[in-house]
C-alpha positions, -999 to 999 in steps of 0.1 A, spaced: -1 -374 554 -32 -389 541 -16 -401 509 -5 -367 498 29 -366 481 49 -342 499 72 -321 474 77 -291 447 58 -298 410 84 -278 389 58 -285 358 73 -274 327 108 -261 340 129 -302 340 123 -298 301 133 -261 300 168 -267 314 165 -298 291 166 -274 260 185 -251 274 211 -277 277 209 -289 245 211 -259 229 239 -250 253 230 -215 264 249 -217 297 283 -224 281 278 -195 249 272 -166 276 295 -178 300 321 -179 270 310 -142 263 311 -131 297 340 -147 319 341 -137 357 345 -155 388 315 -152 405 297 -185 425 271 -186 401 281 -183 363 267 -156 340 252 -186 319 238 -206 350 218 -169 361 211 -162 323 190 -200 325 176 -186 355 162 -160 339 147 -177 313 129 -201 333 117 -169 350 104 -156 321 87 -190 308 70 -193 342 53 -161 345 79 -134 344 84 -126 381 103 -87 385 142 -94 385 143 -87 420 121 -112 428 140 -142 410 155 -158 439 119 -158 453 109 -179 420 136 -202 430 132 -208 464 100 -226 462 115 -251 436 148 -273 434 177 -248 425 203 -273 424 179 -292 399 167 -265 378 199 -243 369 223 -254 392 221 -221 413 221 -218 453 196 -197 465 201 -193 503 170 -196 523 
């Protein structure tokens, strides 16, 4: 490939989820909000977040954010293709 790296650049977003680990957002909303849904109200509330601190794509268009990146990596999340 002519010395091109093939991959996603996720830029900012590894140190996002770094934070939002560390401040431990996932675990306070998914304490407020318990359900039993694949993806937890915390995991889709990081989501968002990285969302918004990546250009604030509509809601509807969030899995669209994801799908260009590494979901698993980012938030944990599954974003079917």
């Amino acid at each position: 490939m002519d010395g091109e790296r093939s991959g996603v650049h996720h830029g900012h977003l590894p140190v996002v989820k770094a934070y939002l680990g560390a401040i431990g957002l996932a675990e306070v909303v998914d304490a407020l909000l318990p359900c039993r849904m694949a993806a937890s109200p915390g995991r889709v509330a990081a989501g968002l977040v990285m969302n918004v601190l990546s250009g604030r794509s509509p809601v509807y268009r969030v899995a669209e954010f994801f799908r260009g990146r590494d979901a698993a990596l980012l938030s944990g999340l599954v974003v079917a293709p």
